[in-house]
N, C-alpha and C positions, 0 to 999 in steps of 0.2 A: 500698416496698422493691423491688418489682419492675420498678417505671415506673424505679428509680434505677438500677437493674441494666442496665436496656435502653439508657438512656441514655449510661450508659459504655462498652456495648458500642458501640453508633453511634460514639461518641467514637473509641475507638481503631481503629474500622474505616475512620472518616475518616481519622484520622491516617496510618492503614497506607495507606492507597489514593492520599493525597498523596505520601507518600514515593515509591511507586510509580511516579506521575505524573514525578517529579523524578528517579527515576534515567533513563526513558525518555527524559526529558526531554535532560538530559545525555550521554547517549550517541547524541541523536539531533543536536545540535552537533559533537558527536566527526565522524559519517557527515557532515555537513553541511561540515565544516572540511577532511576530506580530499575528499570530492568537488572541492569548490570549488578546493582545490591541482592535483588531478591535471586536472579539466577546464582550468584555465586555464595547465596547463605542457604540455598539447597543444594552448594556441591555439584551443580552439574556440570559436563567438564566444557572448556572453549566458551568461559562467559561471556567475553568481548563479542566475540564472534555473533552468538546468539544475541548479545542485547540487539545488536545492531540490525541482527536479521529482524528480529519483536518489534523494536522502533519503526523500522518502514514500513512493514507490516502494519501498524497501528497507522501509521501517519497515511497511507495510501487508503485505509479502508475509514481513516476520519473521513480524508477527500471524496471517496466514492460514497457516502451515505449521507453526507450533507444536504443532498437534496430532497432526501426522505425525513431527513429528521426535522428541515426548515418546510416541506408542504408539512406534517402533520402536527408540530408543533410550533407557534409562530413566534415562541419566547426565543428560539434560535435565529432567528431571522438574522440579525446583527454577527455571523460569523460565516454564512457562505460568502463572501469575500476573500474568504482564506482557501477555497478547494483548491485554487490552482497551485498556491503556494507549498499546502500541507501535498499536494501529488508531487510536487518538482523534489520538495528537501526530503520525501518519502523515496523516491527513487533513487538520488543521492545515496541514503544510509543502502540503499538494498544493491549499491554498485560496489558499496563498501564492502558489504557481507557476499556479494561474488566475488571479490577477491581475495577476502581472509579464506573462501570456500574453495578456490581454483584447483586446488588438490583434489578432491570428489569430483569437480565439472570435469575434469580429466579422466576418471575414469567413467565415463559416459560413451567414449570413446573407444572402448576396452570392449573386446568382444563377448568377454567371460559374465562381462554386466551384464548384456543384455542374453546370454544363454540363462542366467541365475533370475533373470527378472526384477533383479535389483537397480532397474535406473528408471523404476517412476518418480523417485523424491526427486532426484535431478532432469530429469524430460521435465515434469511439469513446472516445475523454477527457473530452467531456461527458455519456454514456450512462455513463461508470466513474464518473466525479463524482454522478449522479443516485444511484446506488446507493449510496455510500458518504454522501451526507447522509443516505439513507433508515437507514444500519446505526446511521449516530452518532445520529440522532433515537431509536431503539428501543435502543440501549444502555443507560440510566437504569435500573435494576432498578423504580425505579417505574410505567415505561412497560411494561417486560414484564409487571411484574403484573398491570397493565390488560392486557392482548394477550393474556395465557395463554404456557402455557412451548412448545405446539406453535405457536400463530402466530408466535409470537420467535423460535420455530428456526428455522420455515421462510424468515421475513426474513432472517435473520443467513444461509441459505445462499447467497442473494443474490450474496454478498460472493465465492463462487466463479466467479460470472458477472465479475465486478468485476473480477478478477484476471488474466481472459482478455484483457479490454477493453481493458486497461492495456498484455496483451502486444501486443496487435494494434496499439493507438496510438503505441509506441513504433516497431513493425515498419513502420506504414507511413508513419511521420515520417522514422525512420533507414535503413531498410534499402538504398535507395540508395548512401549513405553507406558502410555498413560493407561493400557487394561491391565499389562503387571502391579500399577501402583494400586489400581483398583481391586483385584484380584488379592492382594497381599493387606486388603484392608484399608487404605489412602490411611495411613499412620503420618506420612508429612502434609504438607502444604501441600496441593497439586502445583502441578510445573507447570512453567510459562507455556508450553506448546500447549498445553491445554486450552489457558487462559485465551489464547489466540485463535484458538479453533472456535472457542465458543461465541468471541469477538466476530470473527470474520464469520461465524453461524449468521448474527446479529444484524450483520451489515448486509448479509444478499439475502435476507427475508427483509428487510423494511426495502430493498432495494428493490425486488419482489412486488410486495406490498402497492409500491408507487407505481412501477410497472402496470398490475392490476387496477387501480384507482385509475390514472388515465387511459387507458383505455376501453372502459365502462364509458368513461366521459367521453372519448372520441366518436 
């Protein structure tokens, strides 16, 4: 009776944790459908590429600031459910956008990069990649249980390093960029790396923020 009991619990906790997966899932097409519009109605070149890279971006820095936005705000309470989900199919899109990218991670490898000083955009997006396979490999509740619940926290803070790396990678791929549009008068729309910069700005000050608040409390 009791093995049948546990069994049905698995049951529906897969099922619920599928459903999960499938709304993230879906709304991470939504983010991916409009990126893809808006980069490519400002002409910027290798839209795909980019939406793809914005989506995960978006979807890893939903999951990393959920916990900040559900302590300070308790109308969100009803959606940290989803951090593990929106980190796994945020990872997803960003294995994607390494491999639309493999051409640049290649030359990383090139000695001329690093006399030019041109492979911080790529050092810091393969240090935030490193991290983030390390989060989705210890994600599995059965890999925490092996680890212990302090070893799994202290991996899963990782992912606060991860988010920095992100912002640095995009800061020194685009920031060029986003001061010529400023400089020339932002006559268009500003561009997605912007809008991401100031997202992932967003997400490690409230992440910050909580940081500070418990430990006042502790």
């Amino acid at each position: 009776m009791k093995k049948r009991t546990m069994k049905k619990a698995q049951s529906v906790s897969f099922r619920t944790d599928l459903f999960q997966y499938i709304h993230v899932f879906l709304f991470s097409v939504v983010l991916l459908a409009v990126s893809y519009w808006y980069i490519s109605w400002l002409k910027i070149p290798n839209p795909l590429n980019k939406s793809f890279a914005d989506t995960s971006i978006y979807l890893i820095g939903l999951s990393m600031v959920l916990a900040s936005v559900c302590y300070f705000w308790n109308v969100f309470d009803r959606f940290i459910v989803y951090r593990k989900h929106l980190g796994i199919v945020g990872f997803a899109f960003g294995l994607m956008h390494v491999y639309l990218s493999f051409g640049a991670l290649q030359k990383l490898f090139i000695v001329q990069t690093w006399q030019k000083g041109a492979m911080w955009p790529a050092l810091t997006g393969a240090m935030a990649l490193v991290i983030f396979v390390v989060m989705a490999f210890v994600t599995p509740s059965v890999v925490a249980e092996k680890l212990g619940g302090k070893i799994w926290r202290s991996i899963l803070q990782l992912g606060h390093l991860g988010v920095v790396l992100i912002w640095l990678h995009v800061y020194f791929l685009k920031f060029g960029y986003i001061l010529k549009w400023y400089n020339e008068g932002m006559k268009t729309l500003p561009s997605s790396s912007l809008i991401v910069l100031m997202f992932m700005t967003v997400v490690i000050g409230l992440r910050t923020a909580l940081w500070i608040v418990l430990k006042k409390k502790s």
